[in-house]
FIKELO-261185 format. One line per 5 residues: number of its first residue (from 1); for each residue x, y, z of C-alpha. Coordinates in steps of 0.1 Angstrom, whole numbers. Layout:
NUM) X,Y,Z  ...
END
This chain:
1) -309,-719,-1061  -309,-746,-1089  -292,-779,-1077  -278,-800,-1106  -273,-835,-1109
6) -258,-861,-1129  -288,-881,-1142  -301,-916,-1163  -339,-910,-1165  -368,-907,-1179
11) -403,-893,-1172  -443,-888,-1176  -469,-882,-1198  -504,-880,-1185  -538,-880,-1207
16) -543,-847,-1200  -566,-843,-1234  -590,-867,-1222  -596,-844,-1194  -586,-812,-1207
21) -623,-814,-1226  -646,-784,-1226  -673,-791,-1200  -707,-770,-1193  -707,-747,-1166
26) -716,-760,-1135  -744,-739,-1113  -734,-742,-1075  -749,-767,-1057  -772,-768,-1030
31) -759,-766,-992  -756,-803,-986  -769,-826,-961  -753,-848,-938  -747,-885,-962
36) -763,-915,-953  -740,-947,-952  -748,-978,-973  -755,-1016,-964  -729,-1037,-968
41) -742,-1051,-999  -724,-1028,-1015  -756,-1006,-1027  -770,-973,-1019  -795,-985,-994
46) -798,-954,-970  -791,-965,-932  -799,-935,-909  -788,-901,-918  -753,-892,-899
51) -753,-857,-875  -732,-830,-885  -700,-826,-870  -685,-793,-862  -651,-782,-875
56) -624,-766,-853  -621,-730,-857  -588,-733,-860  -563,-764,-876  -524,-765,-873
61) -524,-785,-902  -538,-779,-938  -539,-795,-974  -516,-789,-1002  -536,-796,-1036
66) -519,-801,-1069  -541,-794,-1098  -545,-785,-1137  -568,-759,-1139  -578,-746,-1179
71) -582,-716,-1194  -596,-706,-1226  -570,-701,-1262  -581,-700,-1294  -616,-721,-1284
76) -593,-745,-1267  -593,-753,-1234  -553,-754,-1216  -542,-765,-1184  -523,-744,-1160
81) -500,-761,-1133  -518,-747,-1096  -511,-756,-1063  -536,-749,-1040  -536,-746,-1000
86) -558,-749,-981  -560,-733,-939  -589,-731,-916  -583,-697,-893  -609,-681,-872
91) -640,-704,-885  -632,-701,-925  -613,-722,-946  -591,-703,-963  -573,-710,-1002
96) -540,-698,-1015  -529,-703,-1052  -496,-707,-1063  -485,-717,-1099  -451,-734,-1116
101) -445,-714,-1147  -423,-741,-1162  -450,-768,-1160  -484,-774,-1173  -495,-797,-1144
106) -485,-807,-1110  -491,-838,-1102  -482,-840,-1066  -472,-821,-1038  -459,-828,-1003
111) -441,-819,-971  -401,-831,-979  -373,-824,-953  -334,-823,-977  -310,-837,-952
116) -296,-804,-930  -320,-781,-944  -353,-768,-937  -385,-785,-944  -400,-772,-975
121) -429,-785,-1004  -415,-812,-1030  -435,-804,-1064  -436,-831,-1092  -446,-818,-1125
126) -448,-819,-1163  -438,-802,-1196  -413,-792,-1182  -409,-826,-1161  -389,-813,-1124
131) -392,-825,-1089  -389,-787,-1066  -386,-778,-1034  -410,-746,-1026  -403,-728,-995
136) -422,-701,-980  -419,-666,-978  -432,-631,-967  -455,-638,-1001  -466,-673,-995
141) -448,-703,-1016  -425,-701,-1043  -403,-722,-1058  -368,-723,-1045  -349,-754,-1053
146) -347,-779,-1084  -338,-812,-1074  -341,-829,-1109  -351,-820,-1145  -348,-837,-1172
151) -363,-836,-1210  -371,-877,-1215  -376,-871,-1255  -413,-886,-1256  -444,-863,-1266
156) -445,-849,-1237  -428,-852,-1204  -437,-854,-1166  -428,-866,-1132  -463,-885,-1126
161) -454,-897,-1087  -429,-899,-1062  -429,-910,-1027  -401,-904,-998  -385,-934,-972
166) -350,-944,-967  -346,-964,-995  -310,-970,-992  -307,-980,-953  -285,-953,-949
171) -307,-926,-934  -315,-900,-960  -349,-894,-972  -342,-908,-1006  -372,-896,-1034
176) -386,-925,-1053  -400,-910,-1089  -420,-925,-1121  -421,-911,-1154  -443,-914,-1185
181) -447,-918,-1216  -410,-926,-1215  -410,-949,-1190  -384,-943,-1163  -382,-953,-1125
186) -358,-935,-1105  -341,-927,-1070  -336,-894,-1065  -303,-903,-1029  -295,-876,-1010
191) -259,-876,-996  -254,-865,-958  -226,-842,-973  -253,-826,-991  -249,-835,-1022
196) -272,-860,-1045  -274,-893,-1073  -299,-896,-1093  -303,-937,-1095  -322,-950,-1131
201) -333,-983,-1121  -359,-988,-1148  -362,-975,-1181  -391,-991,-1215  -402,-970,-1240
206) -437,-960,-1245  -444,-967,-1214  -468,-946,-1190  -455,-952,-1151  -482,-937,-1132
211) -477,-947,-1095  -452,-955,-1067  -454,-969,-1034  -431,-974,-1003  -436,-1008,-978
216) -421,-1034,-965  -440,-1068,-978  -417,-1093,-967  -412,-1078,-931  -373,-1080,-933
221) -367,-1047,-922  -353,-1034,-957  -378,-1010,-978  -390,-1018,-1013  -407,-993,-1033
226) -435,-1009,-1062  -445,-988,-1095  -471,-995,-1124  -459,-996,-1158  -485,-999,-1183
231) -490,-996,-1221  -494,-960,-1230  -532,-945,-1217  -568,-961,-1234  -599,-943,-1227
236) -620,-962,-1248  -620,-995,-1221  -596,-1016,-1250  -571,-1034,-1234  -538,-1015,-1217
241) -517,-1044,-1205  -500,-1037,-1174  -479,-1052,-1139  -469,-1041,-1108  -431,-1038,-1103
246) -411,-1044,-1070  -375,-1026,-1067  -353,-1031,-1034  -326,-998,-1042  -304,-1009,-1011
251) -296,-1050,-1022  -300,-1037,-1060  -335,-1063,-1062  -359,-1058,-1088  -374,-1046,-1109
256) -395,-1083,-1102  -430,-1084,-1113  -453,-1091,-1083  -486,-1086,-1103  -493,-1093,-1133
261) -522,-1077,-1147  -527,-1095,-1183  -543,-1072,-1207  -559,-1046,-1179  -534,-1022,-1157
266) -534,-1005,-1128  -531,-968,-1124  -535,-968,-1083  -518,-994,-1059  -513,-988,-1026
271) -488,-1004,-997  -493,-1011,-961  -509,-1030,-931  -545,-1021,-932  -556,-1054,-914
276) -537,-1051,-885  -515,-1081,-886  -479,-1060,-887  -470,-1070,-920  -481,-1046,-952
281) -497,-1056,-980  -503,-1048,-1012  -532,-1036,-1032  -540,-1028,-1067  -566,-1011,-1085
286) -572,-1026,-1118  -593,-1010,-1142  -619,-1023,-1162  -621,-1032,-1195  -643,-1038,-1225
291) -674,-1031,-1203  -656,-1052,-1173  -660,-1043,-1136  -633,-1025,-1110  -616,-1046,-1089
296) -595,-1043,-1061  -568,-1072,-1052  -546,-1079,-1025  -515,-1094,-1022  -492,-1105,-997
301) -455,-1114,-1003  -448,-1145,-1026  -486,-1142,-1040  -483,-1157,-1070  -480,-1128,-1096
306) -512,-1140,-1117  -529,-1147,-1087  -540,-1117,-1059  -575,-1119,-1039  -602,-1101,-1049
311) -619,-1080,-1024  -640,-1054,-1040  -659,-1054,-1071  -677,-1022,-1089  -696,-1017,-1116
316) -671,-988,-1121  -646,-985,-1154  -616,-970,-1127  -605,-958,-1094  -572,-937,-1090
321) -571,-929,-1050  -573,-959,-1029  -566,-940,-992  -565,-958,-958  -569,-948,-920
326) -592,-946,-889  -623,-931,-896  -637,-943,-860  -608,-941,-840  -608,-974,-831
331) -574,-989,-838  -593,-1009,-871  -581,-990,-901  -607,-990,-935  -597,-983,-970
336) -617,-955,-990  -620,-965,-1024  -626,-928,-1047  -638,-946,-1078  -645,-924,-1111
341) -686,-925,-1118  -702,-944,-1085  -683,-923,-1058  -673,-930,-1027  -672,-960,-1011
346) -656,-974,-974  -642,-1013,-973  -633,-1031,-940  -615,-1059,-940  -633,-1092,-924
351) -618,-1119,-900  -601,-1134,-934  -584,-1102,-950  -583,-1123,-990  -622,-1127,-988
356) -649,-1101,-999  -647,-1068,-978  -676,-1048,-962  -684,-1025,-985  -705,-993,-977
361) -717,-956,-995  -703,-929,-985  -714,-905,-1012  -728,-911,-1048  -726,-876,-1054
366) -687,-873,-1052  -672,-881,-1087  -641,-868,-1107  -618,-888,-1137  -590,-891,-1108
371) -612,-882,-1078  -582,-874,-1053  -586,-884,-1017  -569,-888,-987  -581,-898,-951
376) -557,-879,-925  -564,-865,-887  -558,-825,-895  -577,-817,-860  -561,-843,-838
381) -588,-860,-819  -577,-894,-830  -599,-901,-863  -593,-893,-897  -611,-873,-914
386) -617,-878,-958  -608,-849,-980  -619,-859,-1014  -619,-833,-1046  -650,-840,-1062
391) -641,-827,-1099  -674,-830,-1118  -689,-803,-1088  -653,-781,-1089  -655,-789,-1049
396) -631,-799,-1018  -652,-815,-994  -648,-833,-958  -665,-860,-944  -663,-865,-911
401) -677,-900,-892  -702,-895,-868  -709,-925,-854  -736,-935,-876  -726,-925,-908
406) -704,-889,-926  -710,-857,-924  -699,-831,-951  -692,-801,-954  -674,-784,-984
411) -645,-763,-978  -637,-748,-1007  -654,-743,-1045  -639,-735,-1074  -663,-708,-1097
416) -651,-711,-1129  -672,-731,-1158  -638,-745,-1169  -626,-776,-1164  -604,-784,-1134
421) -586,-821,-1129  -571,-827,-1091  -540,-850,-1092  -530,-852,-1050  -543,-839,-1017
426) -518,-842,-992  -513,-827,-955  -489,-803,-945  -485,-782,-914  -497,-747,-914
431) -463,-732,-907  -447,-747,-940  -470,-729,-961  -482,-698,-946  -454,-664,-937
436) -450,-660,-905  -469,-629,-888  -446,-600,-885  -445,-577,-854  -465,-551,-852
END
């Protein structure tokens, strides 16, 4: 069933030609061995090796991963929308693929509840740009529900990220969505009579919107949601002016700029209470320039928008997933930092949260242009665990702390010589995205 809605938008355009190159096959690599964690200087000095850890043989929960995979036309490398999942039954990981034939890239993909109905998958993709909603069936995931399209008129057009909170007050899990290269922010409100608004709140031009997040900076009890327009995508390190936008949907606030970013931008931010003090924060990923370094700065509400600590530095031109959790299971939650060329790398916040961060290794040998992460407790014993796609291998892997350091293992590899680029990894219970078994 196709749900239709009344609209003001506009949406996405991501550089998929910078990574749509042709690459040289790559041979499998070796079994790996357990990674050795960094000093806190920030360098690759080996501490000692971490112990493996085993992995249930079982996990009620899986990963959901939205990718553009290429094929081969006319000596020309295409992308292909694919949304991978990912189960562990019976000691193997297992991986289902699924594509969108109306879209040449997915950029997320998540667990949604519509108000009254069943819990499904919410896709956000491109060319065409639509937010779905996939449900399962006796042939795994398909497509079932449109919740928005729209053609935004630029040269090409996709939904690049959307995040879900009740943005209105009212209840309903309303879908926060940004758009490029047209340059749209919208609300996607859900009724409780079942029916829907589409809410434009934001709308420039030539402008590439390429993330959106959900907190509560202030502490007043009233969501705000913060997106990243930009200047339209550089890969040569020239200057991309950019900000950070704050919207309040339910007092009609915003869009106020809370960071602004001069002649760099930000392509990652992400919103919440990492050191412990009840109140979320916010932190932004702003990528180098002109040779520059990474850096990652936090503010806190009424941080003046040209100010922001600094608490990381890299020699690194970008990092797109900034994830956060409990690696130890120790209440303290650390940041993983997935940054494009020198990999993996783990930042605790100190007794002052706006000063330098420990910073640690976890893997040099984990790289990709958007190197998609996410730390998240599929087996339940109280710590997260790290899934990270680590593009330039074509690999999944998981990375498990083990007191003194990560373990990995890689749970699933992709053969092909072609070129793969892995937008989101996200968690989702088994039962949303597997049939159910039927009697015998």
């Amino acid at each position: 069933m196709r749900r239709q809605f009344a609209v003001f938008c506009v949406f996405s355009s991501v550089g998929l030609a910078a990574c749509g190159r042709d690459e040289a096959p790559v041979p499998p690599p070796p079994e790996p061995a357990p990674i050795e964690s960094a000093a806190p200087s920030g360098s690759a000095a080996p501490a000692t090796p971490a112990t493996s850890a085993e992995t249930p043989a079982d996990l009620d929960q899986g990963l959901l991963v939205a990718i553009s995979r290429f094929e081969m036309k006319d000596q020309k490398p295409i992308p292909k929308s694919e949304l991978l999942v990912l189960t562990r039954r019976g000691g193997e990981w297992h991986a289902a693929s699924y594509e969108d034939p109306d879209s040449n890239v997915l950029h997320k993909a998540m667990p949604y509840t519509p108000p009254g109905e069943a819990p499904g998958i919410l896709t956000i993709g491109g060319s065409a740009a639509a937010v779905k909603l996939w449900r399962v069936g006796p042939h795994g995931l398909a497509p079932e529900e449109t919740l928005w399209e729209k053609d935004f008129g630029g040269k090409t057009s996709r939904m690049r990220d959307a995040e879900v909170g009740d943005l209105y007050g009212d209840g309903m899990p309303a879908i926060a969505v940004a758009t490029h290269d047209q340059g749209v922010v919208a609300v996607i409100h859900p009724k409780a009579d079942g029916t829907s608004s589409v809410d434009e709140l934001y709308h420039k031009p030539d402008t590439f919107i390429h993330e959106i997040e959900i907190g509560d900076l202030d502490d007043d009890g009233v969501l705000e949601f913060y997106a990243t327009p930009s200047a339209p995508n550089k890969l040569d390190g020239k200057p991309q002016p950019g900000t950070v936008m704050r919207f309040v949907p339910s007092t009609g606030g915003g869009p106020t700029v809370v960071a602004d970013l001069g002649q760099r931008h930000a392509k990652e931010i992400w919103v919440g209470d990492v050191d412990g003090d009840g109140t979320d924060e916010l932190y932004v990923s702003i990528e180098a320039a002109e040779g520059g370094d990474l850096e990652i700065r936090r503010y806190e509400a009424g941080t003046d928008p040209s100010a922001g600590a600094t608490i990381v530095t890299l020699s690194d031109p970008m990092c797109r997933f900034l994830t956060v959790g409990d690696v130890e299971g120790d209440g303290a939650r650390e940041m993983v930092i997935a940054a494009k060329d020198s990999g993996l790398w783990l930042a605790r916040p100190g007794e002052d949260p706006n000063a330098a961060w420990e910073l640690s290794l976890i893997d040099a040998d984990s790289k990709g242009f958007e190197h998609a992460s996410v730390l998240a407790d599929l087996d339940g014993d109280g710590r997260d665990e790290l899934y990270v796609a680590s593009d330039e291998t074509k690999e999944i892997r998981r990375y498990v702390w083990t007191g003194d350091g990560f373990a990995r293992e890689t749970i699933h590899s992709r053969k092909s010589p072609l070129p793969v680029l892995t937008w989101n990894i996200m968690p989702v219970p088994v039962a949303l995205v597997e049939p159910a078994p039927t009697a015998d």
